[in-house]
Structure formats: C-alpha cells, structure tokens
VEXDREN-2710 file (C-alpha; in Angstrom, 1 decimal):
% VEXDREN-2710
k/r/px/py/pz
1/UNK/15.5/-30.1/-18.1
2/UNK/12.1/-28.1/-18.0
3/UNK/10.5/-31.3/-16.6
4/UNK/12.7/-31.6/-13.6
5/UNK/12.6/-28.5/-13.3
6/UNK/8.5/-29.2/-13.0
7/UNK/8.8/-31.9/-10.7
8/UNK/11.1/-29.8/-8.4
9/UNK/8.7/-26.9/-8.2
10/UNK/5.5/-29.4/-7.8
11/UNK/7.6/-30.9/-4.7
12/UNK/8.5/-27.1/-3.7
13/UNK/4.5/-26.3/-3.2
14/UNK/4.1/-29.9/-1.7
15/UNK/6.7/-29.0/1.0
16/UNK/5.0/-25.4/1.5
17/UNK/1.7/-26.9/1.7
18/UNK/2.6/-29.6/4.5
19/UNK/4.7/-26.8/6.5
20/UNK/1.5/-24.2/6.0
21/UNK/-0.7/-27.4/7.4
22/UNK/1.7/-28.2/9.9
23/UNK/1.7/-24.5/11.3
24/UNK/-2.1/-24.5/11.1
25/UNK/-2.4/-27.6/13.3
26/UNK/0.1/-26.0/15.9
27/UNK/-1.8/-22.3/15.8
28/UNK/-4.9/-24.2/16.7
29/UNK/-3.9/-25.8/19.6
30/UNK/-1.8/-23.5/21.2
31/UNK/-4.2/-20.3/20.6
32/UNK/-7.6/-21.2/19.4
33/UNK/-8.5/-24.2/21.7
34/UNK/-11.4/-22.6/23.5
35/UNK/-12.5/-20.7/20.0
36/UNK/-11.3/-17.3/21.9
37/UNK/-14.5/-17.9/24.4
38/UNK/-16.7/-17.9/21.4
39/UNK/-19.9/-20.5/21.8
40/UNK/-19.5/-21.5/18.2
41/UNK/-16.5/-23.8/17.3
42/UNK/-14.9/-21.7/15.2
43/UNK/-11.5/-23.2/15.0
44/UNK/-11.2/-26.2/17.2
45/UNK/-14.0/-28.5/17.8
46/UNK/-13.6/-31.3/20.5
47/UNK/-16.9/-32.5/20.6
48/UNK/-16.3/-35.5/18.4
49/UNK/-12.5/-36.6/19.9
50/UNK/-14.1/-36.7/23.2
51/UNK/-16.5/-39.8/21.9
52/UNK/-13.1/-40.9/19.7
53/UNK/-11.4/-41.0/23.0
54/UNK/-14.0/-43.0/25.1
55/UNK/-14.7/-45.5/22.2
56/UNK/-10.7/-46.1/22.1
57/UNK/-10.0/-46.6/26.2
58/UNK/-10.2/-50.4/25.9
59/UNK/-6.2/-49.9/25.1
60/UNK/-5.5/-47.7/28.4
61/UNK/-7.8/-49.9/30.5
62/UNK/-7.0/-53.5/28.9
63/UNK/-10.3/-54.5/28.2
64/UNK/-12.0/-56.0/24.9
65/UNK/-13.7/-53.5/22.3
66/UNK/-17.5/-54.2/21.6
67/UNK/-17.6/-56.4/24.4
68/UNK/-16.0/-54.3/27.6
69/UNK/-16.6/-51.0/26.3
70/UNK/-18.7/-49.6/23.8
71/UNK/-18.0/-48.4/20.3
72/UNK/-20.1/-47.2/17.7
73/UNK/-17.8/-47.9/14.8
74/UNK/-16.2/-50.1/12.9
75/UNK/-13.0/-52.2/13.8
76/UNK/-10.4/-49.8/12.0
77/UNK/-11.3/-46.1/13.7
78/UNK/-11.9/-48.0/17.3
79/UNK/-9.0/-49.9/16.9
80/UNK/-7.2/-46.8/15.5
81/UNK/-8.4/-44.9/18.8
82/UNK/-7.3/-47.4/21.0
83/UNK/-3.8/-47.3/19.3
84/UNK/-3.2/-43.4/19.6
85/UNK/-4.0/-43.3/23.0
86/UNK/0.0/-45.1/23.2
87/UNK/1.1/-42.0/23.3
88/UNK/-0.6/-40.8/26.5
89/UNK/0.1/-44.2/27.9
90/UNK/2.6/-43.2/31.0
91/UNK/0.5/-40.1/31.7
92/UNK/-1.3/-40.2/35.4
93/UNK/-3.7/-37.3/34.9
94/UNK/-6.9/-38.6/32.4
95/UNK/-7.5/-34.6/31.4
96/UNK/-3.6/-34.8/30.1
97/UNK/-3.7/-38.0/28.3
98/UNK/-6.9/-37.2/26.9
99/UNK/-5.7/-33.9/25.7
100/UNK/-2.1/-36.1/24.1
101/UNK/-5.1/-37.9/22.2
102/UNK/-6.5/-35.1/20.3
103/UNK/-3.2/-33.7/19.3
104/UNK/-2.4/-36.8/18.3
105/UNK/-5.4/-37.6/16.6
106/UNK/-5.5/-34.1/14.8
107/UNK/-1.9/-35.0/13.7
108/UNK/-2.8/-38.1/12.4
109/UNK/-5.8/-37.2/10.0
110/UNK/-3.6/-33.9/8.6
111/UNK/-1.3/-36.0/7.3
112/UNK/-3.7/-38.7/5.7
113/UNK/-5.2/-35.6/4.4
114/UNK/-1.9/-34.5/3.3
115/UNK/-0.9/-37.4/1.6
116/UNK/-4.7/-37.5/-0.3
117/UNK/-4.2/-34.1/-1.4
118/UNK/-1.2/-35.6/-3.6
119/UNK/-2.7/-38.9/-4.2
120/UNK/-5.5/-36.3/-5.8
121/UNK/-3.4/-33.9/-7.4
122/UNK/-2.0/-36.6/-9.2
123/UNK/-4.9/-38.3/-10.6
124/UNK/-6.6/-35.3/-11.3
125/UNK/-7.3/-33.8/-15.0
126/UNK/-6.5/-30.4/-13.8
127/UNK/-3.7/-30.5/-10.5
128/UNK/-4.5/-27.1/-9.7
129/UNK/-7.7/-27.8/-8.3
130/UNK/-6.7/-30.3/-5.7
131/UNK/-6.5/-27.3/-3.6
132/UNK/-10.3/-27.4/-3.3
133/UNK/-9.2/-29.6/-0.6
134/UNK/-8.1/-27.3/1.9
135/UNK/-12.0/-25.0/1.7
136/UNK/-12.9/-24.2/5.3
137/UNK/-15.7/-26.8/4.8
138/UNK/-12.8/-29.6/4.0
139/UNK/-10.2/-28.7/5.8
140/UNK/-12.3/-28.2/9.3
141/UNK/-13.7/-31.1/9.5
142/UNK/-10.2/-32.8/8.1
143/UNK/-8.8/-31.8/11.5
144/UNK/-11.6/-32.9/13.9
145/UNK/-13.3/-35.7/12.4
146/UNK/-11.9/-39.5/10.7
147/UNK/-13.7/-39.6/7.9
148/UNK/-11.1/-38.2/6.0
149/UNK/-9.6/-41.7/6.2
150/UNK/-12.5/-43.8/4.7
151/UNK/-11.8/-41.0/1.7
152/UNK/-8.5/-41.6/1.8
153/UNK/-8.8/-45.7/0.9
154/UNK/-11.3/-44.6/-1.7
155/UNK/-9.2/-42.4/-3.5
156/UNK/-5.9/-45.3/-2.8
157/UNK/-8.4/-48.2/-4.0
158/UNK/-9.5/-45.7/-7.5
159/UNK/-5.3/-45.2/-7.6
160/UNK/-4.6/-49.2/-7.9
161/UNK/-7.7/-50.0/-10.3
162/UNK/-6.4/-47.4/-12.3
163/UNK/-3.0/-49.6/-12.8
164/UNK/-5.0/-52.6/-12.4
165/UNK/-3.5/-53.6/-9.0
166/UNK/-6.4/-55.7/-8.5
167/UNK/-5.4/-57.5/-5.3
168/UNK/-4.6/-54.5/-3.6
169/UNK/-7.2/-52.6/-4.6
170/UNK/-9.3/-55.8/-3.0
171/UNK/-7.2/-55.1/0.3
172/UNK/-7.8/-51.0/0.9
173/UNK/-11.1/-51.6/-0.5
174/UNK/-12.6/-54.0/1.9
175/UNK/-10.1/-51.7/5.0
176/UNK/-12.2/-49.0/4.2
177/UNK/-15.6/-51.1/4.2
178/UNK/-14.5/-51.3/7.3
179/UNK/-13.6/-48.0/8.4
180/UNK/-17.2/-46.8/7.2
181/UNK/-19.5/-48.8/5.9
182/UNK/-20.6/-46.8/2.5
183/UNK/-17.6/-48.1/0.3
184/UNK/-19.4/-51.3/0.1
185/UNK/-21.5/-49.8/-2.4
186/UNK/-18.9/-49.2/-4.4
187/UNK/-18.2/-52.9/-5.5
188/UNK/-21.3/-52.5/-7.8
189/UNK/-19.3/-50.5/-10.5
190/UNK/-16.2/-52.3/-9.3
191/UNK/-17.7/-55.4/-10.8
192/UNK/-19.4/-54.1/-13.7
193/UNK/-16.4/-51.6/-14.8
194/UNK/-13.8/-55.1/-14.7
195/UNK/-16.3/-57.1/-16.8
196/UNK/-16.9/-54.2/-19.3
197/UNK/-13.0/-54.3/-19.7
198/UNK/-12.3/-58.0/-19.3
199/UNK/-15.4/-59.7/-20.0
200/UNK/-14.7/-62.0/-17.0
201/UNK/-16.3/-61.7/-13.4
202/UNK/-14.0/-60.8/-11.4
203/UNK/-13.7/-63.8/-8.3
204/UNK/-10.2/-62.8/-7.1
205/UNK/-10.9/-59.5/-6.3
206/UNK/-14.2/-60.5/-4.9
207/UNK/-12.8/-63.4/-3.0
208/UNK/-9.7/-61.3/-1.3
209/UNK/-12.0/-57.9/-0.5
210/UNK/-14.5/-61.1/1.1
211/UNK/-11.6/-62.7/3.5
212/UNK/-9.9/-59.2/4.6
213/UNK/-13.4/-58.4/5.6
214/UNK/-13.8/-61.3/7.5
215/UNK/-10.2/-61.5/9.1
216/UNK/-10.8/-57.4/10.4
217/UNK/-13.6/-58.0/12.4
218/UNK/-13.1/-61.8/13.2
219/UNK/-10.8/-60.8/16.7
220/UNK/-14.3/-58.9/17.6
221/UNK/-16.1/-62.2/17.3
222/UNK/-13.6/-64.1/19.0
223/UNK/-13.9/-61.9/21.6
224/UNK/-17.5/-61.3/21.7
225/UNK/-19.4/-63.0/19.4
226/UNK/-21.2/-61.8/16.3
227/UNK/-23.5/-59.6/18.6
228/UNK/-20.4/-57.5/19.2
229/UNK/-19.5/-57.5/15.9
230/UNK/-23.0/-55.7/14.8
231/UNK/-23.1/-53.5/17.8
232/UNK/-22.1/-50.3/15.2
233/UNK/-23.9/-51.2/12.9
234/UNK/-27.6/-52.2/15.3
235/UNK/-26.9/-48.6/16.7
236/UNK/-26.8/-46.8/13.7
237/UNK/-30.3/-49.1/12.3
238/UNK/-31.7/-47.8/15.6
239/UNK/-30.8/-44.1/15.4
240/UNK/-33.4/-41.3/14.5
241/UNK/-33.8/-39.3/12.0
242/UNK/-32.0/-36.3/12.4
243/UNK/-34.0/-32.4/11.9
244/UNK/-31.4/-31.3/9.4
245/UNK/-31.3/-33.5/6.6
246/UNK/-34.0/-34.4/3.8
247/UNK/-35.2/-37.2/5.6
248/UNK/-35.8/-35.2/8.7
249/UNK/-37.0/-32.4/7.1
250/UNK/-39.7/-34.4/5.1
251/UNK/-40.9/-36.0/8.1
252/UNK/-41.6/-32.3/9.2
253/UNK/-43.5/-31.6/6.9
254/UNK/-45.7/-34.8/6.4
255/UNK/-46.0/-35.0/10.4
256/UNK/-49.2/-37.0/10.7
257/UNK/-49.6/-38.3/7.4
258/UNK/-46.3/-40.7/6.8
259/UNK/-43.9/-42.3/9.2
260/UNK/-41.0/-42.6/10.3
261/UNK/-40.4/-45.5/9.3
262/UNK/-41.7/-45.6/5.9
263/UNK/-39.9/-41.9/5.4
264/UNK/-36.4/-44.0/6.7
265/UNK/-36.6/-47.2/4.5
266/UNK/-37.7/-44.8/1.7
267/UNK/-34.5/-42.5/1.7
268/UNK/-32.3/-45.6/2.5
269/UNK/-33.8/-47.1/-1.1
270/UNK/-32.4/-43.8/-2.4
271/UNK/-29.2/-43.6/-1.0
272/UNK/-28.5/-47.6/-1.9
273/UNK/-30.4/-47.4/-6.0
274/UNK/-28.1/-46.0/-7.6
275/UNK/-25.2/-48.8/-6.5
276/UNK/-27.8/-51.4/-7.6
277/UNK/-28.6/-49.8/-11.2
278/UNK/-24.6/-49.7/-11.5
279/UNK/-24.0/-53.3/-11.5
280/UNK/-25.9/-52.9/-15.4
281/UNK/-23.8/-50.1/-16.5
282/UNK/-21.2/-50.7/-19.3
283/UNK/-18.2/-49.1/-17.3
284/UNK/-15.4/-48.9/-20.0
285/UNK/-13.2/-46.3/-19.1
286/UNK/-11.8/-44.5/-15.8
287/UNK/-13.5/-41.5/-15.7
288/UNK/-17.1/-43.1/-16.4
289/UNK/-16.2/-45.5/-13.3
290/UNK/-15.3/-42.0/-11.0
291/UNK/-18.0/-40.3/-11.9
292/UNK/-20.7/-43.3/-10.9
293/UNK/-18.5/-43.3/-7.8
294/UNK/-19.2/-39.9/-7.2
295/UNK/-23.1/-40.2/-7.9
296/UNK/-23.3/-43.5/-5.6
297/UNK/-21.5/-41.1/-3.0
298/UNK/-23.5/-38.1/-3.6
299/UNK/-26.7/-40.4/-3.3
300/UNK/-25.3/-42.1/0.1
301/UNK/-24.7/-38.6/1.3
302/UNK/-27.5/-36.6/0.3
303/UNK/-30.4/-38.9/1.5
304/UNK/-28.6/-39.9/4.7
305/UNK/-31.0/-39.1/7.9
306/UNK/-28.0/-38.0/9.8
307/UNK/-26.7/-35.1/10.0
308/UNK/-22.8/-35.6/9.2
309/UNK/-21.5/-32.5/6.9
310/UNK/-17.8/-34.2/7.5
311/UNK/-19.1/-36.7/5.0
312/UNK/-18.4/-33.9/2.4
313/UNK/-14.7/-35.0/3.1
314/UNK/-16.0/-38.1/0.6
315/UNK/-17.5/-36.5/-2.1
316/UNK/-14.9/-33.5/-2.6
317/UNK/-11.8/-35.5/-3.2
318/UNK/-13.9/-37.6/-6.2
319/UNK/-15.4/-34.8/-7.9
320/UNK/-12.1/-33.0/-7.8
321/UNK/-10.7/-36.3/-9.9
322/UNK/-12.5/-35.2/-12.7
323/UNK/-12.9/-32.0/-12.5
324/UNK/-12.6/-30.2/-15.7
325/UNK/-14.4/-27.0/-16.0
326/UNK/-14.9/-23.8/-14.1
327/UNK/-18.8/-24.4/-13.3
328/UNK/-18.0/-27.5/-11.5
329/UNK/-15.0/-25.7/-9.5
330/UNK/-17.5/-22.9/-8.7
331/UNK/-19.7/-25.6/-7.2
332/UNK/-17.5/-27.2/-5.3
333/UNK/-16.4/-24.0/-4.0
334/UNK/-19.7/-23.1/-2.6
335/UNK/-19.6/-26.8/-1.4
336/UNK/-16.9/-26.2/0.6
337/UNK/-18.1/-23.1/1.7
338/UNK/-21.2/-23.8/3.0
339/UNK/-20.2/-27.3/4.4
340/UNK/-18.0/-24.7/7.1
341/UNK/-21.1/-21.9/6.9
342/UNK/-23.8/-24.9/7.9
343/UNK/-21.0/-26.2/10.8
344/UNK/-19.8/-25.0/13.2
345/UNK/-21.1/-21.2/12.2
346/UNK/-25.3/-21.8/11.8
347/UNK/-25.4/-25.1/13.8
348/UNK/-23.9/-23.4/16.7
349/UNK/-24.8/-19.3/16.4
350/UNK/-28.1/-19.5/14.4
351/UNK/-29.9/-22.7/14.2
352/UNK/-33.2/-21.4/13.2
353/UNK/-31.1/-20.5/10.1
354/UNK/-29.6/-24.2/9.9
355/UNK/-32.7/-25.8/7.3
356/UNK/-31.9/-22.9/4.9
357/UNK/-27.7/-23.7/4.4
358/UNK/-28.9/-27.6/4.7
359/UNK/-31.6/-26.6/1.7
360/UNK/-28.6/-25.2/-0.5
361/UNK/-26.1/-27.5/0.5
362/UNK/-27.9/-30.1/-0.7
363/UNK/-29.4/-28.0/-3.8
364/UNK/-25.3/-27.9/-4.8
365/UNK/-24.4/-31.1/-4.2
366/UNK/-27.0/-32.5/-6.3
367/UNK/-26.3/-30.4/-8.9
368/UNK/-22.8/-31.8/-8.8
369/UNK/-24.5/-35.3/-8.7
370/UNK/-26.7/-34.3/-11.9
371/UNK/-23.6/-33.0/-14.1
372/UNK/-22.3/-36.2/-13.5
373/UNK/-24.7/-38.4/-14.4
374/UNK/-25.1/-36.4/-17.8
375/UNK/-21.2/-37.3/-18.7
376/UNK/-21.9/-41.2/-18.1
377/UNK/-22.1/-43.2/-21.2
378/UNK/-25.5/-45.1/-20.5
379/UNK/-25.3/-48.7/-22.2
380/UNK/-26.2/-52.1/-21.0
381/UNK/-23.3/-54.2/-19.3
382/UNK/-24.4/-57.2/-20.7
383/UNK/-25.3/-56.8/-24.4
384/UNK/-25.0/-60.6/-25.6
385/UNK/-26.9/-61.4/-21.8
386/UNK/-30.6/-61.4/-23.1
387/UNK/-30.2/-63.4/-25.9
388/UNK/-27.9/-66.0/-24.5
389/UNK/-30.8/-66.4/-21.7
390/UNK/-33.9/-67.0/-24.6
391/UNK/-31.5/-69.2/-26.3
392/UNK/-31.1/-71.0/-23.2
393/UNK/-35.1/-71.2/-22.5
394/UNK/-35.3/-72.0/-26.6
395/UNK/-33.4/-74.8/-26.1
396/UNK/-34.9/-76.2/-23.6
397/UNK/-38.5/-75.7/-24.9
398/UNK/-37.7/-77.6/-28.4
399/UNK/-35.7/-80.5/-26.2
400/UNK/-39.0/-80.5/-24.3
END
C-alpha cells in the first residue's frame, strides 16, 4: 500500500511541476515579453527564435532547406523549425506568424524539458535532485534555446543502453548526432562499454546508428548535393573564436605570439581527447559509462571557442544521473547559477564583468569534470589484446 501510495504522490509533484512550468511559460509571454523595458533579457530572450524562425521559412515559402534558404544546423532542429511554423501557416501578417512561432517553439522545448526532468528523476541515484533542472541557468535557456533536445536523446539513448535496447538506442543516438553534432563522441564509450560487457564489437548498433545517419540528411543531398549537406557544419569550421571562452581568452593573452589557428586546432584536440582515450577504457558498469559521458561532455563544452552557455543544458542533466553527494549538488548549483548570472545578466548589463563569471564557470565545471574522472575505474579494454598481437607477430617470425 505504502508504495502506491509513493507512486501517487511522485505523479502528484509531476503534475504540480508541469502546471508550475506551464504557468511559467504563459507569465512570460503575456507580461515579461519586452523584459519590463529592461536592456538585459531578463525573462524572455528572442534573439535566438528570430534566427530559429528564418532557418525554418523554407516550410512557409516552399522552398528546399540548405539549398533555397540557409540554415546553420543540422537536419532535425531546421526541419523541426520548418515544421512549427504549421501553426502560423494561415496567418497573413509575418510579425503574427512569427510571434505563433516562438510560443510554439517555447511550448515545444518545456515539454521535452518536462518529460527529461522525469526520464532524469528516474534514473537518478538520488530523485530529489532532478530539480537541479529547473536553476535559472537551466531552465532559461530550456525556454529560448533547442539544445535542450540534443540532451534530451542523450539522456533517452543512456535510458535504452541501460535495458540494453540496443537498436533503439542506435536510432535516438544517431537523431541526436544529428540534432548537434557532439553526441558523436559519445560512441567511443558506447563501443568500449558493450565490449567490456559482451566481449563482442558491437556491428549492429554501429551499422543502424550508420544508416539512420545517412537516411536523415540524404533528402538534403537529394536536394542539394553533399555541399548542402556540409553547409552547418563548413560554417561552424569557419567561425571565430569567440572573446568569452578559453580559447578566446588565450588568444588574448598570447596576441602576437601564437595563432589563431594553432590556439583553434589546439582546444579542438582537447575537446575531442578524451572521446579517443575512451575507446581503451574497460567500461563495465552504468555509472562508469555516465560519468565518461559527462567528462567527454564537460571536455566538448569547456574548450569550445564559442560562446554557448545553453550547452550547460547537456552537462546538468548527466551529472545529475549520478549525483550522490552534497559537494557535487553545491556545484551544480553554482552551475546553474552562474550559467543565468554570465547570460543574460553580465553579457547584457556588465560585459566588462563577463571574463570573470566565464573564469568561474568554467573553474566549476571542471571541477565537476575532475570528480568524475576520480570515480572511473581506470583499466585497459583490451587485456588479452597485446599478447594476442606478439603472438600473432611470433608466429609469423618462426614460420618465416
């Protein structure tokens, strides 16, 4: 009886939550949409949907994305754009059907955030502190920005490996490769976690997350060729780097003495090493396999040479999986804190300020990234691996 009694109240607060989130979303729009006059987007922030909106009017004008009009993402989001712009569809007035778009689009990414907040919850060690997930920091950018959904497949794909739904796990995978392009990294640890636990590769899951790929992004090079299938991915390899982040702030400070480029392909080893040295990691259990995910994400995020604090909305949920202690909670409160404290509040009021919150920010997350790498269990993946190979060369050096 006391466990129904459990499950009811769990649902209870899941009910509360969504109907607090719901009321949030509505508050936002109908009072806070010009931040009460204030230059800094405090509540609402339409900077991003406006770019959303353009990348998704091949739907309202009939044209071909890539090739007609220009997007610089992936198929999903950009075909996602195009497809919530139905519901402005038989509105005259651009300003109207625009603004239908951002509702919708706000709608939309509450409720994936919604529904990770309980995919979390469940597989976390302590449920409790899936509420981490509604910080300022997480929450704000959960509204205005999609990369809540490239979480969301991350957290669904951990889900299914976790009941060895292999084939599915293939599927939301390789939809969240493309989506953003960092999950990629995680079939690394992927690979090495099935053969620590099978002892087999594993081709099935390789081959399916291979031919979803291929089948997302092959209308874009029917369309258009393989040059409009690269066009995200040739602008981002052309971008900048950015003042606030490491990258940018490094080339500050060695103005004159290293390069750009050398200061770009260095910090894009970093964020990438970590997903190569994972591949040799004996991966025998869950949690080891979250917390490499959450050091190949940390990595990915923390080296980046563009500024994106949204991308915290891809570390949180994954460090909240395992999350067992009250140092780690304090960190990831600060996290989330200063996530909302660096944007909008600094970026927009106080720049000058803006290197100092990146500084800590980045000083937390990679404390969060150290902790867990000192809870992985360091052995080879391949014990037996060296000796088959000079037993192999042994062989053939005596038959020689």
């Amino acid at each position: 009886m006391s466990n129904h009694l459990a499950v009811i109240l769990t649902w209870m607060k899941r009910i509360l939550i969504f109907l607090a989130l719901l009321l949030l979303w509505k508050l936002l729009w109908r009072y806070c949409e010009n931040n009460f006059g204030y230059s800094v987007r405090y509540f609402v922030d339409i900077w991003d949907l406006r770019t959303y909106y353009h990348d998704g009017s091949w739907f309202q004008r009939n044209l071909k994305p890539y090739r007609d009009v220009f997007s610089e993402y992936p198929q999903v989001p950009t075909y996602l754009f195009g497809w919530l712009q139905w519901f402005g569809r038989s509105v005259e007035r651009p300003g109207i059907a625009r603004q239908i778009f951002f509702h919708a689009f706000t709608l939309c990414m509450l409720m994936i955030g919604y529904i990770n907040f309980i995919l979390v919850e469940h597989l976390s060690l302590r449920k409790s502190f899936a509420l981490l997930l509604f910080l300022p920091g997480p929450l704000y950018f959960n509204l205005y920005r999609f990369d809540i959904l490239p979480s969301f497949l991350c957290i669904v794909t951990l889900f299914l490996i976790k009941r060895e739904k292999w084939s599915l796990a293939a599927l939301v995978l390789a939809v969240a490769v493309m989506t953003k392009w960092y999950p990629v990294l995680l079939v690394p640890p992927i690979f090495a976690y099935y053969w620590s636990v099978k002892k087999k590769i594993p081709w099935s899951f390789l081959i399916l997350f291979t031919v979803i790929i291929f089948l997302i992004f092959l209308p874009t090079w029917i369309d258009g060729g393989m040059s409009a299938v690269l066009v995200p991915y040739k602008f981002h390899l052309e971008r900048s780097l950015e003042a606030p982040t490491l990258p940018g702030l490094t080339l500050e400070i060695f103005r004159g003495h290293l390069s750009q480029i050398l200061i770009s392909r260095l910090f894009l080893l970093l964020q990438i090493l970590f997903s190569i040295i994972s591949l040799f990691i004996h991966i025998n259990k869950f949690e080891n396999l979250v917390r490499i995910w959450i050091v190949i994400t940390g990595f990915f995020v923390l080296f980046s040479g563009i500024y994106s604090p949204q991308w915290i909305l891809w570390v949180l949920p994954i460090v909240i999986l395992i999350l067992d202690d009250w140092l780690d909670a304090v960190l990831v409160l600060a996290y989330g804190l200063l996530a909302y404290l660096g944007f909008p509040v600094v970026y927009d009021g106080m720049p000058s300020w803006l290197s100092v919150i990146i500084l800590l920010n980045a000083f937390v997350l990679l404390t969060l990234i150290i902790r867990s790498l000192l809870k992985i269990e360091w052995k080879f993946a391949y014990p037996g691996f060296w000796a088959k190979l000079i037993g192999f060369f042994g062989a053939r050096n005596i038959s020689l």
